[in-house]
N, C-alpha and C positions, 0 to 999 in steps of 0.2 A: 161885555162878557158873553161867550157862547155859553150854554147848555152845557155841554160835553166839553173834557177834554180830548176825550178820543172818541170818534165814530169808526168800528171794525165793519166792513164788507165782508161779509163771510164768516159763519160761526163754524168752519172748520176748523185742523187742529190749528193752521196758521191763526187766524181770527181766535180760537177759545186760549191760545197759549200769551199768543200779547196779549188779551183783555185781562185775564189773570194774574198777569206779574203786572201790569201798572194800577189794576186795581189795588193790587199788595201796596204800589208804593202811593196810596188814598189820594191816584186818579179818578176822575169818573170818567164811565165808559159805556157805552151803547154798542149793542152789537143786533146787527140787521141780517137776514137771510131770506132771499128767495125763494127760498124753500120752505115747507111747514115741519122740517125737524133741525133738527141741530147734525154737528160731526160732519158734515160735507160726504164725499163719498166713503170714508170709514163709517157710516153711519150703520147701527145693528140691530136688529129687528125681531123679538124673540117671538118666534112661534112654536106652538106645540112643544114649547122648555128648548128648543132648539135657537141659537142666535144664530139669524140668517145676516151675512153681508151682502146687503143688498144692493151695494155696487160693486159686486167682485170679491174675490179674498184678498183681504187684508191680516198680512204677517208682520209681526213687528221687532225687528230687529235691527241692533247696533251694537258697535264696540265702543261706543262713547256714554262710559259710566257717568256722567252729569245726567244727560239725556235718558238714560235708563235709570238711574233713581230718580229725577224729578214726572216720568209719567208714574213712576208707582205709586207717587205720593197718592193718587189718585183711582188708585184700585188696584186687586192682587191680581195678578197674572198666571197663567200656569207654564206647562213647561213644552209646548209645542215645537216638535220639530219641522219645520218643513221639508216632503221627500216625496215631489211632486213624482207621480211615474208619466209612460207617455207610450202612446198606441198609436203604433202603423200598421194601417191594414190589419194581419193577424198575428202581431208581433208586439212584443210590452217590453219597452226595455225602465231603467229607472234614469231618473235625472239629479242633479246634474251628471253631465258627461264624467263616469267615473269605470272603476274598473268592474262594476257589477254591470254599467252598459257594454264596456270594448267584451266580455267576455262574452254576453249574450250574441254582441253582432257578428263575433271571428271566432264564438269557442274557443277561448284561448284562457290563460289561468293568471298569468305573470305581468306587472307592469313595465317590464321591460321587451316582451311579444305586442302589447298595446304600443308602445315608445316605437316599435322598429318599423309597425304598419300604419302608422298616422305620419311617420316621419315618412316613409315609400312614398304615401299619395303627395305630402305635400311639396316633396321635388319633384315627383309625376305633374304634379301642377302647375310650376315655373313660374311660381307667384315668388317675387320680392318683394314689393311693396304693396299691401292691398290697398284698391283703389276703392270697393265697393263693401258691402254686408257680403256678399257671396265669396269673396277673395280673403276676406277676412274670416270671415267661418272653416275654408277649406285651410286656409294657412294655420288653425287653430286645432281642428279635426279631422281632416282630411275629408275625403271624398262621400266616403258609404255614411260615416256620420252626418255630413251636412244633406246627402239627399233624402233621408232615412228620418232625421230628426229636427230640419231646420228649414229646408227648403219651402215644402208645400205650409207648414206654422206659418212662415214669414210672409209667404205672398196672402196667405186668407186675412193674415192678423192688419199688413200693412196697406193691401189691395195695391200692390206694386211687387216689380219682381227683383229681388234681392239684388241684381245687379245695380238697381237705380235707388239701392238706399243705399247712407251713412257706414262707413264701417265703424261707427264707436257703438250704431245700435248694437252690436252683439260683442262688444268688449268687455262687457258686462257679465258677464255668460260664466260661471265657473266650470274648470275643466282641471279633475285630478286621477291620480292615479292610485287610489286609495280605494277600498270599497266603503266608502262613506257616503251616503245618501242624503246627509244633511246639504241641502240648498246652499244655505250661507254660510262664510266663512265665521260674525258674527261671535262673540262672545255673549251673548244676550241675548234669547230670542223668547216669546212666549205668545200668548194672545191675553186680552182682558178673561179671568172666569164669568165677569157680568157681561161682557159684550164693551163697546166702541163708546156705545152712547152713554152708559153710564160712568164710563171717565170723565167723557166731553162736560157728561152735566155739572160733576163737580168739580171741572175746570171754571164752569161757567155758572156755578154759585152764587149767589149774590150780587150779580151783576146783572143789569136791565138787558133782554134780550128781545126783540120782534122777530116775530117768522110770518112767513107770508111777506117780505118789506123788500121789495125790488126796488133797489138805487137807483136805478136805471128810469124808474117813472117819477119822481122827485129830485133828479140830479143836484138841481141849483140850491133844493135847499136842503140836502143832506151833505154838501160841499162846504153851505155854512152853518151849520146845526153846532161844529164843533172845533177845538183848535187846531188839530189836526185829525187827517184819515188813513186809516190804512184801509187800502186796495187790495182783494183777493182776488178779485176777479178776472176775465180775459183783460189782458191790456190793450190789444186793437178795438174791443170793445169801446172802453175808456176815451179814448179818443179817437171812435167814430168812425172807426176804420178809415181814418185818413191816411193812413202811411201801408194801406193794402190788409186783407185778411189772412191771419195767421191761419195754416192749417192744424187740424187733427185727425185723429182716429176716434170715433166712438165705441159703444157697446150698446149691444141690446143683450138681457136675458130671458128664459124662459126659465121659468121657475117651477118645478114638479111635485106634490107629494108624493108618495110612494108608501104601500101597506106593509114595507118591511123594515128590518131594521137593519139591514145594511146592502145597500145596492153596488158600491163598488170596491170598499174593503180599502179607500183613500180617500183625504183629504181633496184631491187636487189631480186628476189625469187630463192632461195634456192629450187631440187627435191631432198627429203631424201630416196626416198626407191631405191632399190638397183638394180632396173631392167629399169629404166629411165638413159640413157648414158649418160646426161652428170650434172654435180652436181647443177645450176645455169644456171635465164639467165636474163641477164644486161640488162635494157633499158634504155641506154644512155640521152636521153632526161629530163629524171628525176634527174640528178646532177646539173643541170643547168636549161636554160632555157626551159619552158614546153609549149610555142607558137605555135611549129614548125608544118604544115599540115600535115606531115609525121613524118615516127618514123623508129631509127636503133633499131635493137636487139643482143644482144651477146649470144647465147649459149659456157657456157664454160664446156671443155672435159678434164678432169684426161688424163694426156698420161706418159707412160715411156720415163724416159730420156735417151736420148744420144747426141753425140756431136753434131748434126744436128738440133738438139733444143732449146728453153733456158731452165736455170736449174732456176727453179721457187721456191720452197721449201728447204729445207735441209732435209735430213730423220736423226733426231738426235738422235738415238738408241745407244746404249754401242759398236755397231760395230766401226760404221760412227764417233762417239766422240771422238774412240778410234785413228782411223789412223788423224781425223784433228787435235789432241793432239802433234804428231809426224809433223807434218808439221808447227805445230805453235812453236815447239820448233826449225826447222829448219829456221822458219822465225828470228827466233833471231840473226842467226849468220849475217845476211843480213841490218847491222844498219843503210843504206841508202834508204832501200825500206822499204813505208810506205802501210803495207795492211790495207784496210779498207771496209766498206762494207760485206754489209748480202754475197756475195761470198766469198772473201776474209777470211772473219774473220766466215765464213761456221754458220751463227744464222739466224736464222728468226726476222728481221728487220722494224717496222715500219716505215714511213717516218721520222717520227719524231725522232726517233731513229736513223737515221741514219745522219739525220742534227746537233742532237748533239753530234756525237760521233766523227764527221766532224770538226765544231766548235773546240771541246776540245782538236782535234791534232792541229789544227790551232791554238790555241793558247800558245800551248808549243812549236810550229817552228821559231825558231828565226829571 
């Protein structure tokens, strides 16, 4: 008999959402993290009454009402909009691409004056099928928007120059013609009132947790500690980079106090042009509550990964697709470890996303 039924890699939301529902159905379960807190990079950090995310902003949104009542089981939410804006040079317009940007960048009123000049550049462009991010941006926005709002973002954020990415990277991108400033299209959006980590904790209620517990230094006997494992972690990792290293993007931030109480009057601006280091900067105070005398700041910085980092991104190019293809085949021969997670399963992963993809193993484990 093992120990455990289940050994979780990672107490993020992947990791704290399957240990939860099969502790429900009185599995036992261990859940290990590298780290000394819990929540992975949704992790939230209250200082000065302010909850800083302190791996980036994290919004949480979805139209999948299961997934939305089962995180609230877990704490109240408020009612946060995301309306990120975005500074070029000495220019601010709002995002997403809506009709309160085309009027800023043409002076114009009408979504049908926005319709005639994004349609102009994109037959000026002679693009039919985009083959790149840059072809697909301009077949999407046209020209003055993509050099204005996307270009110079793109090469800091990916340290390549949009022609040599993916065009699904900005498929993602909402583009309306509404003056609506909410980000997501989303039926449900909000942030935790406690922060990240106090969902995570009572996701993770009564269940044996170690922090500080790298898999990676005890492999062989945390492989057998239990009857099964789920995997959160890099999957080239996993297997030893035998099938090549997966890339990413990392992040570094710097983190600012400030004696005021309000330093940029948002959530979340976005610097697009190319010679401003680093892409964003977060002011924490605006996820929550906006009382506080004082205020944090995040400037967040594009960094090259390595192991010394976290891998924040996937770069999912024909290279990178190509060796996680071979490692996903290798995961198969492995029918007691469960990968899951935007590492693991190498995508770029919303929360929400990754609480149902959590659920849906949880509910085919016997």
């Amino acid at each position: 008999m093992k120990k455990y039924d289940y050994l979780i890699v990672g107490a993020g939301l992947y990791g704290a959402c399957f240990a939860r529902e099969m502790t429900d159905k009185n599995k036992k379960c261990l859940v290990i993290d590298k780290r000394n807190h819990i929540a992975g990079n949704a992790y939230t950090k209250r200082i000065n009454n302010i909850d800083i995310h302190v791996y980036g902003a994290h919004i949480f949104h979805t139209s999948d009402k299961e997934v939305w009542d089962y995180i609230k089981k877990f704490g109240e939410f408020n009612s946060f909009v995301n309306s990120p804006m975005a500074i070029y040079k000495d220019e601010i317009y709002n995002l997403p691409f809506n009709m309160n940007t085309f009027s800023k960048m043409w002076n114009i009123k009408t979504p049908q004056e926005a319709k005639e000049i994004i349609k102009k550049q994109i037959t000026e462009s002679a693009i039919t099928t985009p083959k790149n991010l840059e072809e697909q941006a301009i077949s999407m926005v046209g020209k003055d928007i993509y050099e204005k709002l996307i270009n110079g973002y793109t090469k800091k954020q990916w340290n390549k120059d949009p022609k040599d990415l993916p065009a699904s990277i900005i498929k993602r991108l909402p583009v309306r013609y509404t003056y609506d400033n909410n980000y997501f299209n989303d039926l449900y959006q909000g942030i935790p009132i406690n922060g990240y980590t106090s969902i995570i904790e009572k996701m993770l209620d009564g269940i044996e947790v170690q922090l500080d517990t790298d898999f990676f230094d005890n492999k062989d006997k945390y492989l057998n500690i239990a009857e099964k494992v789920v995997y959160t972690g890099p999957i080239d990792k996993f297997f030893d980079y035998s099938e090549g290293e997966l890339e990413y993007r990392s992040l570094k931030f710097e983190n600012i106090e400030l004696e005021t109480d309000n330093f940029q009057g948002n959530a979340v601006i976005n610097y697009t042009d190319s010679l401003t280091p680093y892409t964003r900067i977060i002011e924490h105070k605006f996820f929550n509550n906006m009382n506080q005398p004082t205020t944090i700041i995040s400037k967040e910085y594009p960094a090259n990964y390595n192991e010394t980092k976290e891998p924040y991104y996937p770069i999912n190019d024909d290279k990178n697709n190509s060796i996680y293809e071979k490692y996903y085949k290798l995961s198969k021969s492995y029918p007691n470890i469960i990968f899951g997670g935007r590492l693991a399963e190498y995508k770029y992963y919303d929360m929400h996303h990754v609480i149902r993809k959590a659920l849906d193993r949880a509910k085919i484990e016997k």
